[in-house]
N, C-alpha and C positions, 0 to 999 in steps of 0.2 A: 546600282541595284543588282544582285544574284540575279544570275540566271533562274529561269522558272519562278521568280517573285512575283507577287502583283503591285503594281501601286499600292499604298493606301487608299480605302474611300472613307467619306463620313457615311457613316450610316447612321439611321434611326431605330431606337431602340424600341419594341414595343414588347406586350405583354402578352403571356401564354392563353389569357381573355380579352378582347379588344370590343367598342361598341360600334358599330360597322352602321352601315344604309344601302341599300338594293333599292335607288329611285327608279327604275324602271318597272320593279315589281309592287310596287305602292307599298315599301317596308323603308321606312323612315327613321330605325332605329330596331338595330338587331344586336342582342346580345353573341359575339362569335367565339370558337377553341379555335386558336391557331394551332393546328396539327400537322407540325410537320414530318407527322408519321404517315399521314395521308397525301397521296399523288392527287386527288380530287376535291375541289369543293363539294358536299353534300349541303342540300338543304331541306327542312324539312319540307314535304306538300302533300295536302288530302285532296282529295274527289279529282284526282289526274285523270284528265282525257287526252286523248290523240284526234286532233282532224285535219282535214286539207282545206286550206286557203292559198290564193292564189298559184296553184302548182306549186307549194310545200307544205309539207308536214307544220303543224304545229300543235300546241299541246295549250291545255288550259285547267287551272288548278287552283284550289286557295292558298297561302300564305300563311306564315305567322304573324302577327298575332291573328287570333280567331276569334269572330266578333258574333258567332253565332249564325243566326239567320240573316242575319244584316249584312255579312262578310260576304262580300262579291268576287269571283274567282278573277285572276289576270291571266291573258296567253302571253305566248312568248313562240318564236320559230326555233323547233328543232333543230342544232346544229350535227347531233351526232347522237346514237343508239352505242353504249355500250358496255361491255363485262368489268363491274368495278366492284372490286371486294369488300363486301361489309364487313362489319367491325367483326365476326367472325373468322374472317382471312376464306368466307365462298363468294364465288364470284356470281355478281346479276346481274342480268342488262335493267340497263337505269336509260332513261331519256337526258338528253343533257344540251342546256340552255347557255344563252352567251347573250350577259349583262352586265351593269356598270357596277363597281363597289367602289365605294365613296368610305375611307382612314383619315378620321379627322379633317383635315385639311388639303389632302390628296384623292383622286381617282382614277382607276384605269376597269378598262374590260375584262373577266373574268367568264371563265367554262366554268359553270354550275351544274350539278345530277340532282335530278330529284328523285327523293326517297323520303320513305317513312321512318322520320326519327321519331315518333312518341315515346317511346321507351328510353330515349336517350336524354342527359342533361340539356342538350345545347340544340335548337332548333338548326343552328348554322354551324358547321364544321369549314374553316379556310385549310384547304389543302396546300400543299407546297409550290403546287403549281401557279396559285393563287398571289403568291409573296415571292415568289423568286424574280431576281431580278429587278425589284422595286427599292434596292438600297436598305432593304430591314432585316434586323437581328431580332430574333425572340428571345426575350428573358423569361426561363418556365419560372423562376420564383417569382414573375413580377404579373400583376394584372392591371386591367384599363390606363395604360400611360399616356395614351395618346388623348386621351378624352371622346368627346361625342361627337358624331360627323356633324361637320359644320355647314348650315341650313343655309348660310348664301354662298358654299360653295355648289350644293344640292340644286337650290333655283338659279343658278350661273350658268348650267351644264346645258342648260336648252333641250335635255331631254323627253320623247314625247311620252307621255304622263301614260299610266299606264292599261289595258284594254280592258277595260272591266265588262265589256260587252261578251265577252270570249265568243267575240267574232274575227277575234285577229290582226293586227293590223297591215297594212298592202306594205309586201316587200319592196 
């Protein structure tokens, strides 16, 4: 092998669209852009609050899909406060969360920001950050390849279900 080469790996191909799952956030099924023009996952969230439970910061917010009055907010622990450019190229501090996304048949942890995408096609934006390092190539002419997160790999994960009390749960 040349110098400076890398092995071959197999990778997995997926598509410029993918149908994702955020079980920690009680989203069981999310349509995502894999953007890898973005450094950030964004996701969309309404009625964002900030409070303190047990000596940290945490935040509580509804999700998508939105179920009206019936839609129960979930918290999650603030990992980090920061300047992330919206699809304008200005910068806003965004609150940003660390939870599981579930590709078909795969899962790893993921830094989420929340923000207000109403206005935009895609509730879920997967940033780069998001997909690097997991062995996948994006194909922008190709959408949903991998298919829909797979629901016993979702109840496998032994994940705690998620706080709909937005009381928080103990670190």
């Amino acid at each position: 092998m040349a110098p400076g080469s890398h092995r071959p790996r197999k990778h997995q191909v997926i598509g410029w669209r993918e149908d994702v799952a955020l079980p920690e956030l009680a989203i069981g099924h999310i349509k995502a852009k894999i953007d890898t023009g973005a450094r950030t996952t964004a996701l969309h969230a309404e009625d964002v609050e900030e409070f303190w439970r047990y000596g940290h910061r945490w935040v509580r917010f509804l999700t998508p899909p939105y179920h009206g009055q019936d839609c129960e907010p979930v918290s999650a622990r603030v990992v980090d406060r920061r300047a992330i450019k919206n699809t304008s190229g200005i910068p806003q501090m965004r609150i940003v969360i660390h939870t599981t996304l579930v590709l078909g048949n795969r899962h790893w942890g993921i830094d989420v920001s929340l923000t207000d995408r109403k206005e935009m096609g895609f509730d879920l934006i997967l940033g780069r950050t998001a997909v690097r390092r997991h062995g996948l190539l994006v194909d922008p002419g190709r959408s949903f390849l991998i298919g829909p997160p797979k629901a016993e790999l979702i109840s496998s994960l032994n994940l705690s279900p998620p706080d709909t009390t937005g009381q928080g749960k103990p670190a």
